[in-house]
N, C-alpha and C positions, 0 to 999 in steps of 0.2 A: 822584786816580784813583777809580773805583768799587772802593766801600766792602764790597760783599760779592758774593755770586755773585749777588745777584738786581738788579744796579745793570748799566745796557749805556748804553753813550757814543752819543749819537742827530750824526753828526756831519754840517753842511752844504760840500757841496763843488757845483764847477761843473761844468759837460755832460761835461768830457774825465774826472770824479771825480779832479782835481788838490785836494789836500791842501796840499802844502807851501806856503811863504811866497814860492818863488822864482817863483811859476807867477801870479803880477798880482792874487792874491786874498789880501792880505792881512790883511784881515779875517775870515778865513775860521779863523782860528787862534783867534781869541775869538768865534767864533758856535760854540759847543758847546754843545749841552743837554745835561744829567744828566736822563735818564729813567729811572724806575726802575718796571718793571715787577711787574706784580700777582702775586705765588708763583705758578708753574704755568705763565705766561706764556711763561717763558724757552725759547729754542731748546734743545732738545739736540745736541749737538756734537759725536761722540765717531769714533773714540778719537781725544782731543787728547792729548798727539803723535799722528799717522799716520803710517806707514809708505807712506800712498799714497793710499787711501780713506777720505775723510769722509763721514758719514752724518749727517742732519741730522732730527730728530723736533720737531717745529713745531707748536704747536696752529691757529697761523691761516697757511698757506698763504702764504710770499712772491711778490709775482709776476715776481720776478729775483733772479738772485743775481751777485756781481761776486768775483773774486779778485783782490788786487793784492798785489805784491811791499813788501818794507819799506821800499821810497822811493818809496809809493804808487803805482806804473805800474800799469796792469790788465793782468793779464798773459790771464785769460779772463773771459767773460762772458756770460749768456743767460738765459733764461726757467729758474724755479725747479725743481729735481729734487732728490729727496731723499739721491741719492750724487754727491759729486762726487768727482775725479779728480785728486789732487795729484801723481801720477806726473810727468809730464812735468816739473814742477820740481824744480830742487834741493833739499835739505836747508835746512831756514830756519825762516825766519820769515816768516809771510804773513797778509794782513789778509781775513778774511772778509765781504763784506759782504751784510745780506738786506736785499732794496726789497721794503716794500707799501706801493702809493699813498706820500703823499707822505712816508712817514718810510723812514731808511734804518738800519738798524742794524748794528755794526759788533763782528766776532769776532777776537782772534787767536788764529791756529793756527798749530803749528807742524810742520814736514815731518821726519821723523825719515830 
């Protein structure tokens, strides 16, 4: 796994962002870059836990952001904003992801 706070999983998935092994992309499970970003880089994230609202402080601007449940489903999705809205979900575990151009980068948060 990454190694400290400044290490984030760059993960390739296909159109529907299917993850698992059961969904015909098998290989999809060993195409994982380890990217590790430059100090200052990293998204801020906070509060992880949320209660509801994630607030997201980004030096370079995503041009989407995706949230999926922990068996990878999107549960929403759209053009970048800097709060999102965990309300509607339950209490969990959820994978945050931010798209610029072609790298995706991937957060777990979790819903308190």
């Amino acid at each position: 796994g990454p190694r400290s706070d400044q290490d984030v999983w760059i993960i390739r998935t296909d159109a529907e962002g299917c993850m698992q092994e059961d969904c015909g992309f098998e290989q999809l499970i060993t195409d994982v870059e380890e990217v590790t970003l430059s100090s200052g880089a990293q998204p801020l994230i906070y509060p992880n836990p949320t209660r509801g609202i994630l607030h997201i402080d980004t030096p370079h601007s995503p041009d989407a952001y995706q949230l999926l449940d922990s068996n990878g489903r999107m549960l929403q999705a759209g053009a970048f904003q800097p709060s999102i809205s965990l309300q509607p979900w339950p209490p969990g575990i959820y994978l945050l992801r931010l798209i610029r151009e072609q790298s995706v980068a991937t957060f777990k948060v979790v819903r308190q």
